[in-house]
C-alpha positions as CSV (number, residue, x, y, z in Angstrom):
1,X,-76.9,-339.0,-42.2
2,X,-73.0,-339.2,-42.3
3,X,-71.0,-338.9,-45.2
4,X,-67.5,-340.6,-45.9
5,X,-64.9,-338.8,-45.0
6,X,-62.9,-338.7,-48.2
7,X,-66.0,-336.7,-49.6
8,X,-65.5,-334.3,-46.7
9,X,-62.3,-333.7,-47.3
10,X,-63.0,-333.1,-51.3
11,X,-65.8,-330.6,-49.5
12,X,-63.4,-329.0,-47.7
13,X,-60.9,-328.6,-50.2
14,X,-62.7,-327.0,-52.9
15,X,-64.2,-324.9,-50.0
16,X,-60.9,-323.5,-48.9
17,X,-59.7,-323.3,-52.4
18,X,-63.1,-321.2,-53.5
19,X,-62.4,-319.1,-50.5
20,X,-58.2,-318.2,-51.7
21,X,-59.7,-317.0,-55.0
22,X,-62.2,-315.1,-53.0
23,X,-62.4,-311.5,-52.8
24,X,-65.3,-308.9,-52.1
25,X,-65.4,-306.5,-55.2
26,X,-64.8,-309.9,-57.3
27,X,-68.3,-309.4,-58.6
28,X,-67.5,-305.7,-60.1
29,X,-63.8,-306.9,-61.4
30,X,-66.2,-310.2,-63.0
31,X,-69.4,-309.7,-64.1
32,X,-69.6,-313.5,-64.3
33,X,-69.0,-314.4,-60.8
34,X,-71.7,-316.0,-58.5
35,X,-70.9,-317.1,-55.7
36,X,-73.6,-319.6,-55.7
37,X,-71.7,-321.4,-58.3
38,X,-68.8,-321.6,-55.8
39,X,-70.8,-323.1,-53.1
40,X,-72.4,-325.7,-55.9
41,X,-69.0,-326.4,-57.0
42,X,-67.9,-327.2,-53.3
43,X,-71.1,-329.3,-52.7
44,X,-70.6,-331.6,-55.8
45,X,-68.7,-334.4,-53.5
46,X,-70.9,-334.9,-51.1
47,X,-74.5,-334.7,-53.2
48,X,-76.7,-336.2,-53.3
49,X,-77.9,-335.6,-49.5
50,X,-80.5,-335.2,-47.2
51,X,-82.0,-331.6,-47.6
52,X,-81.6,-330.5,-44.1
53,X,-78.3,-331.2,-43.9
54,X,-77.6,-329.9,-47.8
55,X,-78.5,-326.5,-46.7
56,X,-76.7,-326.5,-43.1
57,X,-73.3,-327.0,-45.7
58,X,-74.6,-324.5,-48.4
59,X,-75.0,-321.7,-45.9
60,X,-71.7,-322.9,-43.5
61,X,-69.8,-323.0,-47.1
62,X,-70.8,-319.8,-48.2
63,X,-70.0,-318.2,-45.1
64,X,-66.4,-319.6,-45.2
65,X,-66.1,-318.6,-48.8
66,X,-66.8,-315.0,-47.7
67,X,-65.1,-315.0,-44.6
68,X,-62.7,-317.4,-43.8
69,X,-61.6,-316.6,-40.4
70,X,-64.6,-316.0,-38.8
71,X,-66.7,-319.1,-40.0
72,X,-64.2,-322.3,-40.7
73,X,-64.9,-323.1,-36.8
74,X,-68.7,-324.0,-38.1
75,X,-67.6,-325.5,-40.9
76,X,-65.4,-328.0,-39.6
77,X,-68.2,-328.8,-36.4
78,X,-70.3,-329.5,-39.1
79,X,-68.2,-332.1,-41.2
80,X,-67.3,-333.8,-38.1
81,X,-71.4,-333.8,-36.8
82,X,-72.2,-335.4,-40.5
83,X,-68.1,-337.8,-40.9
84,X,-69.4,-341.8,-40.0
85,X,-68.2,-342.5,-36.7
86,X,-64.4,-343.1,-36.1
87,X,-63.6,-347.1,-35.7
């Protein structure tokens, strides 16, 4: 399934701003953070989708969230596997 590529981008926006506000004793300074909501929140541009490829982003987001550096690689493969093909 592809998705446009302006949804992508919304994806990958949110994602990198979730991930800038992201910080790993931000659930003991806020009781109210979940960062399942984060990942929702990224996800909102590109649902609805096909399950399979739903979770592929959920996990990739949340590992980008958490740790930037080490997992944006995946992310971005990931967008481009699922961006329509370029004309």
């Amino acid at each position: 399934m592809t998705i446009p590529q302006d949804q992508l981008d919304d994806l990958l926006s949110r994602t990198a701003l979730a991930a800038l506000f992201y910080y790993p004793e931000i659930t003991v300074d806020d009781d109210d953070y979940n960062l399942q909501n984060d990942i929702t929140y990224c996800l909102e541009p590109v649902t609805p989708i096909a399950a399979e490829d739903a979770e592929r982003l959920r996990v990739a987001v949340g590992h980008v969230i958490t740790n930037p550096t080490a997992h944006r690689a995946k992310l971005l493969a990931l967008a481009i596997e699922l961006a329509p093909p370029a004309e």
